[in-house]
MARGU-135433 format. One record per residue (C-alpha): x, y, z; residue in three letters. Coordinates in pm, whole numbers, plus 50000, padded with zeros to 5 digits. Example, Ala and Ser with C-alpha at 12.3 -4.5 7.8 and 13.67 -1.06 7.14 Angstrom:
512304955050780ALA/513674989450714SER/
end
This chain:
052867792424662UNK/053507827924559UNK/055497838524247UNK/058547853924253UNK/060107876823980UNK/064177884024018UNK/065247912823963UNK/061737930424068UNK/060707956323875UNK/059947987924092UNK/056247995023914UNK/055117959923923UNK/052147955924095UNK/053197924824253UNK/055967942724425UNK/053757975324501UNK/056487986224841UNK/059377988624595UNK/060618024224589UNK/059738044824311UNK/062898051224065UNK/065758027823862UNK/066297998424013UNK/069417995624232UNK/070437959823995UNK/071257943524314UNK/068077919924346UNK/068397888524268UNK/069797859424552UNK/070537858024905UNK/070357826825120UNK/069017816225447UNK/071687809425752UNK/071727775525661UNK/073117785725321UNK/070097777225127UNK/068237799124865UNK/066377828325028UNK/062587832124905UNK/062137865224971UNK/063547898825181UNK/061117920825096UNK/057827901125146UNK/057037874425441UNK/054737845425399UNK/050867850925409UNK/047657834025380UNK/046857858725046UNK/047727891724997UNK/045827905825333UNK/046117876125559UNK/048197866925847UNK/051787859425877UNK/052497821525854UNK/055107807126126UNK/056647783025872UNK/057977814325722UNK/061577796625866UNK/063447830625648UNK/061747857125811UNK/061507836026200UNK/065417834026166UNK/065617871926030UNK/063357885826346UNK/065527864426570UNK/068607869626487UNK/067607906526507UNK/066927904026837UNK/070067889126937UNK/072487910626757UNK/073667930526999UNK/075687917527287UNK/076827933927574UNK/078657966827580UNK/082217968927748UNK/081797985128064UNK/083718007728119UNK/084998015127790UNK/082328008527621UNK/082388041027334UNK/085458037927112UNK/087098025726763UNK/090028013526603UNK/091968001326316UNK/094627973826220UNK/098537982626153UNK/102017973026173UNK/105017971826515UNK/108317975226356UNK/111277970426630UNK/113817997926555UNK/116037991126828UNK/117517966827000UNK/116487956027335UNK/117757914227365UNK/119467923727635UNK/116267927027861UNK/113827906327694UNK/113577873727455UNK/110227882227349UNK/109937874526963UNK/107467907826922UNK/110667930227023UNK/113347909026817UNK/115677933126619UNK/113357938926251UNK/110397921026353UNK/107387932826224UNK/104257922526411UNK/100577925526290UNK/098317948226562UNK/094947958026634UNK/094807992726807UNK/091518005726972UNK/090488034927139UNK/087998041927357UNK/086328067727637UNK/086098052327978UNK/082798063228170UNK/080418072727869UNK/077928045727715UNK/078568038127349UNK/076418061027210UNK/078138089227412UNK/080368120327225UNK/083918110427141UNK/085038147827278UNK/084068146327671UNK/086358152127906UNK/087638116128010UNK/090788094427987UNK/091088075227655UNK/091578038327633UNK/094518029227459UNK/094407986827388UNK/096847969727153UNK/097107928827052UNK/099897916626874UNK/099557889826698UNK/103247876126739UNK/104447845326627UNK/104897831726993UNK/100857842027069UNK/098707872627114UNK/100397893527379UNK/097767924127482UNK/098957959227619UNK/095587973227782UNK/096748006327875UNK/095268041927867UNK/096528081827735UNK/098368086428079UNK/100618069528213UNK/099168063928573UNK/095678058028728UNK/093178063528977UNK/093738038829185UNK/096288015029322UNK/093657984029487UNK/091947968829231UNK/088987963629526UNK/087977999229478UNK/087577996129113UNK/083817987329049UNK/083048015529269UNK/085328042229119UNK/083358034028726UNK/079898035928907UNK/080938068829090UNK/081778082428734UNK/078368068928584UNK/075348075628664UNK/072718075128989UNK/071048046429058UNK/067458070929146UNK/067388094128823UNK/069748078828576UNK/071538110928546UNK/075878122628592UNK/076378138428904UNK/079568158129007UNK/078588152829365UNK/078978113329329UNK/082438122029152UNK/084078143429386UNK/082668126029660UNK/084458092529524UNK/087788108429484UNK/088068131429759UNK/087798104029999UNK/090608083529787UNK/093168106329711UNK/095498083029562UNK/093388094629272UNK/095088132529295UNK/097668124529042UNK/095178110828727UNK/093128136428840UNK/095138165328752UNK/096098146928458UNK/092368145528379UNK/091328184728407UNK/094518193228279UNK/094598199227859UNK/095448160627795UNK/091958154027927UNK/090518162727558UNK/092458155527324UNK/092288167026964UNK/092038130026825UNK/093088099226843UNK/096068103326654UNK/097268135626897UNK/097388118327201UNK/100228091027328UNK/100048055727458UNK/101168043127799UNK/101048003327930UNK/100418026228229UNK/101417994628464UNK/104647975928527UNK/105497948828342UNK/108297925528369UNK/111107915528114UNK/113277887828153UNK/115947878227850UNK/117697846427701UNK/120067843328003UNK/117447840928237UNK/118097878428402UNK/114567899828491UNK/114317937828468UNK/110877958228535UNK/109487979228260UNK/106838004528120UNK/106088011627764UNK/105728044527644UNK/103818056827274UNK/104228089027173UNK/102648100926901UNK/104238111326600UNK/101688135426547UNK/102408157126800UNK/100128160927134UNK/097248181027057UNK/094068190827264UNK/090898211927269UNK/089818236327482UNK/086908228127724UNK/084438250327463UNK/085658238027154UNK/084568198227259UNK/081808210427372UNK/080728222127034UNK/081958191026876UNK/080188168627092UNK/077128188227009UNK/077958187326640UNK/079508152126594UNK/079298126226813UNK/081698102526700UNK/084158127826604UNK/087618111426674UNK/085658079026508UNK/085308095826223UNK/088848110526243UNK/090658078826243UNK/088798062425995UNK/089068089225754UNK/093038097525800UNK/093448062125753UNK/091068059125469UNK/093128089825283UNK/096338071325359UNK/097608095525603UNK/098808068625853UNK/099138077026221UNK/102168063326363UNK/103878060526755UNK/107458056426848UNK/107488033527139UNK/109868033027377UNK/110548021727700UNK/112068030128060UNK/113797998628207UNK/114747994328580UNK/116657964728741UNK/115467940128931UNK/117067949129200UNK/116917987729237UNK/112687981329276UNK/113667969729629UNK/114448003829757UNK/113828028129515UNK/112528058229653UNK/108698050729598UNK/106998021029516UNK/107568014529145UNK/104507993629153UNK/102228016129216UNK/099808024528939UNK/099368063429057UNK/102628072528986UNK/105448075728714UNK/109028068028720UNK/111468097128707UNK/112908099228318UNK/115728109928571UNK/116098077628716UNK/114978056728394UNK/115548074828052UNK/113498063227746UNK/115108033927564UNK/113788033327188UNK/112138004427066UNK/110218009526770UNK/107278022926539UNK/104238018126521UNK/101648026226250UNK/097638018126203UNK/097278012225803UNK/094017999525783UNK/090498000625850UNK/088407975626018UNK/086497959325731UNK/083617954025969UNK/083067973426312UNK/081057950126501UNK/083227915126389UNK/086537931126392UNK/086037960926666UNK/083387952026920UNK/083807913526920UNK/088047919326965UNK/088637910227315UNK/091447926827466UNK/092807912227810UNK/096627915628016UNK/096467874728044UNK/097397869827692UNK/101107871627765UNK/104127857227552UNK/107477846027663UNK/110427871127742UNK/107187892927904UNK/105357891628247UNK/103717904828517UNK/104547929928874UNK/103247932629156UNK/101097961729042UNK/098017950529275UNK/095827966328970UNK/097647947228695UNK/097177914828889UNK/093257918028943UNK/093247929328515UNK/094887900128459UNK/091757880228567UNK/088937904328497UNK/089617913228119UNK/089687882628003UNK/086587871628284UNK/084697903128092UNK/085427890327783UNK/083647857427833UNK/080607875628006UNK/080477897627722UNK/081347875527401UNK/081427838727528UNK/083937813727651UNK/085497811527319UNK/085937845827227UNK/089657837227165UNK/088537816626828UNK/086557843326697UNK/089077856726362UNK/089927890326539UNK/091067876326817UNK/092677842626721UNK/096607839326719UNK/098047834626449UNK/100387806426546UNK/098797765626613UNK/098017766626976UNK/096947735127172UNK/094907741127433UNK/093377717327696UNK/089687738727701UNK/086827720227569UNK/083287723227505UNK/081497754827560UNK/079167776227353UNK/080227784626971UNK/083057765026981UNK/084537753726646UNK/088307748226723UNK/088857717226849UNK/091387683226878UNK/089007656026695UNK/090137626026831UNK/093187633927045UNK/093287637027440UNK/091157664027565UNK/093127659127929UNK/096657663328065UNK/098927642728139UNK/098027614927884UNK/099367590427656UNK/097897597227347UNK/101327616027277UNK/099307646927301UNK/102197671527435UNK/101207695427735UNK/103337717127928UNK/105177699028284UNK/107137728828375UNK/108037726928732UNK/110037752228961UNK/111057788729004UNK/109247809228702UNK/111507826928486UNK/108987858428534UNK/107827857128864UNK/109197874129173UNK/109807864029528UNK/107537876529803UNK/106677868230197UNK/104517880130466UNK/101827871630659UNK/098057869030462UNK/096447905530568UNK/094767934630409UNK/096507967730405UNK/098217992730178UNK/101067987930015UNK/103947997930259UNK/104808036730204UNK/108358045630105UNK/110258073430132UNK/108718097129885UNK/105178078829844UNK/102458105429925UNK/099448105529715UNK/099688144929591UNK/103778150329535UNK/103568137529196UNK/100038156529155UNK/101538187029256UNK/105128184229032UNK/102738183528746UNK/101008211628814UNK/104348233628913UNK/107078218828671UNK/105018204928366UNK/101818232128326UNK/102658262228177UNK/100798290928296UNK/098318293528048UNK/097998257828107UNK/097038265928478UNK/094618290828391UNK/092768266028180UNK/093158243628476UNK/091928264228707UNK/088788273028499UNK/088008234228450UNK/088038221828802UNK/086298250528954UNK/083668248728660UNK/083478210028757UNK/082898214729096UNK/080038241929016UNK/076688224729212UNK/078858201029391UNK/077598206229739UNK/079068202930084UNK/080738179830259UNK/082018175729934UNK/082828209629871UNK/085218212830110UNK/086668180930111UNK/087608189529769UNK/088988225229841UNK/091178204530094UNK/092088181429822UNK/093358206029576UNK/095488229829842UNK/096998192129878UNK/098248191729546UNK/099238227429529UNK/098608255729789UNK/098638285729541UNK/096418267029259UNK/094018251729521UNK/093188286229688UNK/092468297429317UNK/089968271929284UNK/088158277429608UNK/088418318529513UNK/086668308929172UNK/084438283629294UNK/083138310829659UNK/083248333029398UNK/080928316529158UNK/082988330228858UNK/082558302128620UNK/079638279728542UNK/081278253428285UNK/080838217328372UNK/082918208628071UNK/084668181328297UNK/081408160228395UNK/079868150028027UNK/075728157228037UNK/075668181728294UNK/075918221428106UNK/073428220427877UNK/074328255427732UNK/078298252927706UNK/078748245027338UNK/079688275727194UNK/080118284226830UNK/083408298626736UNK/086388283826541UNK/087748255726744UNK/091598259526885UNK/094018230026946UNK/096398235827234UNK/099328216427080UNK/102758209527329UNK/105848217727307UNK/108288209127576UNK/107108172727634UNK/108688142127569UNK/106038135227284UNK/107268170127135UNK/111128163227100UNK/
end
């Protein structure tokens, strides 16, 4: 058996692959998985110096394999993002629509924030043009309740059937592996419920200046009921504190080129300096009632409610404070899904919200295991009892009592039997179809409102110059079906595509990531920052 020497010395000649220089005074022990002492993690096992590897080498089998099970499975889509831990602190007092402990007046509540992109692989820039995920767990003291939301407040789509083929229409082609604009517009031309995120998209909010510049929407409807049994529907709003800040379409160009993982880095650093980012949530609440015939379906995941209607109720603050202390344990293995609810909060019947509430936490379990929920970052922090069993990793578990319901081992389990406190009442004949249109449900009103009421007009010139530079190759029927779908949102700003577009004016693809291989340009980068929004005042 071969000698070893701890610490090595870097000129001994039996350690001739040590780098030249002072030692780094950190050899010395490791151990094996098991916990044993390591031999060796420099050097594998051989028959003499130049012989072969020996497979009783158990240390460097265990090393290689591990290796090659490392990674697991990227989130898909948001599979490129980054996030940190912080603090909820309610401010306000909202008892009166909700018993949830998380939004007791003073609570403070433990949270894991992270971002993320939504169509680019993990290794993609942080600065394309794209919506950014926005997905918070609290860890109350009644449970982990998760808010899986996004940067806007609305979405694509209202069916949840259509989702799978929206993220591969954003991805790549099957043939060449490469983005294509045609595949894009193609996709949401022929669904123009998508008009409204959209415009939201190529609009300035599309690349934001970082993390810490953008807000936070639940983006669905949610449900509150309170202590007297009463219900009320709901949707949470972050703004950030920071203000609302975005690049131009050059400027994250250059960035991506230059730095990758720029809002990564951002984040980590302002956190690292102690210059805490920090939200005020609030929220607009509507009663139970009025969702029966208000004026469009307040359900539907494409549109917003009318501050009008529903003015922002103040809830509280919230602030990220610290750093992951390890990416992959505490970032990539934290499993965010809408199905970790907690009483006083509950679902709609947001179509898209109701399919989430299944495939989140189904993705989790593809992607992490069945008992994701026991890893440390995503564990509750109050004593659960659960009636799962078995399955891979598993360490949590009831030793000798009752793994089955009802029993009477005077294990307790829940016998709650009927109306539910957060559920709704509903009727109708089993069918598929839309949702039934109201009176001001059209897929491009609320498009169109933003473009007229919201963007300023240097905000429409930039808007302007980003679609038509998206749609730059896209060929026809496409073409046109996208002209068409852009006169639908707005006459005047539509025939100023198509003009810029016929016209061939601009050849920026800054809104389809991987496709101008010549836009970065380097000059000093300029934030558009807002003014008039609700994040502003």
């Amino acid at each position: 058996m071969s000698e070893h020497t701890y610490p090595a010395t870097p000129n001994d000649p039996k350690d001739a692959t040590a780098p030249v220089g002072p030692n780094p005074g950190n050899a010395g022990h490791s151990t094996t998985v098991g916990g044993g002492k390591a031999a060796s993690d420099r050097h594998s096992l051989t028959l003499g110096p130049d012989g072969p590897i020996l497979l009783h080498d158990h240390h460097l089998v265990t090393t290689l394999a591990h290796f090659n099970r490392e990674n697991i499975p990227d989130r898909k889509p948001h599979a490129k993002g980054a996030g940190a831990f912080g603090e909820f602190v309610v401010t306000g007092d909202v008892s009166k629509y909700t018993k949830a402990a998380v939004f007791a007046p003073g609570e403070k509540t433990r949270v894991l924030l992270r971002f993320s992109t939504v169509a680019g692989e993990a290794g993609s820039p942080d600065t394309w043009r794209d919506v950014r995920g926005f997905a918070l767990k609290f860890y109350t003291r009644e449970g982990n309740w998760d808010l899986v939301g996004n940067n806007t407040p609305i979405f694509f789509l209202r069916d949840p059937m259509k989702f799978p083929n929206f993220i591969r229409s954003q991805q790549r082609l099957g043939a060449n592996g490469l983005r294509d604009a045609n595949m894009q517009w193609d996709f949401w031309t022929l669904n123009p419920e998508s008009a409204h995120q959209v415009t939201y998209l190529m609009g300035d909010r599309g690349l934001p200046r970082s993390w810490r510049h953008m807000n936070g929407y639940g983006s669905h409807t949610y449900s509150f009921n309170n202590a007297d049994g009463e219900k009320f529907w709901v949707k949470f709003h972050f703004h950030s504190n920071q203000g609302v800040e975005s690049w131009t379409g050059a400027d994250a160009e250059r960035i991506a080129g230059e730095d990758a993982d720029f809002h990564r880095r951002d984040l980590f650093e302002a956190i690292e300096a102690g210059d805490f980012p920090s939200w005020k949530l609030s929220i607009q609440v509507m009663p139970y009632e009025e969702a029966k015939d208000y004026r469009f379906n307040p359900f539907d995941l494409t549109k917003t409610w009318s501050h009008d209607d529903y003015p922002l109720i103040e809830v509280g603050t919230l602030t990220l404070n610290e750093n992951p202390a390890n990416f992959f344990a505490e970032i990539d293995q934290a499993a965010f899904a809408p199905s970790n609810i907690v009483e006083g909060i509950g679902f709609s019947p947001d179509r898209m919200l109701l399919a989430r509430v299944f495939a989140y936490g189904d993705a989790q379990r593809a992607r992490i295991g069945v008992n994701h929920d026991q890893l440390p970052v995503n564990r509750s922090i109050n004593e659960k009892n659960v009636y799962t069993f078995g399955g891979k990793m598993r360490y949590e578990h009831s030793g000798w009592e009752p793994t089955y319901a009802a029993n009477s081992g005077g294990r307790p389990y829940a016998d709650n039997d009927g109306v539910a406190e957060d559920g709704w009442e509903a009727d109708g004949a089993m069918l598929r179809a839309a949702q039934t249109l109201r009176k001001d449900d059209d897929d491009f009103g609320q498009a169109g409102t933003l473009v007229r009421e919201v963007f300023d007009d240097a905000a429409r010139d930039r808007f302007v110059e980003t679609v038509s530079g998206a749609l730059a190759g896209v060929t026809e029927p496409v073409l046109e079906r996208a002209i068409w779908y852009w006169k639908s949102v707005d006459e005047t700003i539509g025939q100023r595509i198509e003009d810029a577009v016929r016209a061939n004016t601009d050849g920026s693809t800054d809104a389809h990531p991987g496709l101008d291989a010549e836009g970065a340009q380097a000059r000093e980068p300029r934030t558009i920052r807002e003014t008039d929004t609700n994040a502003a005042k």
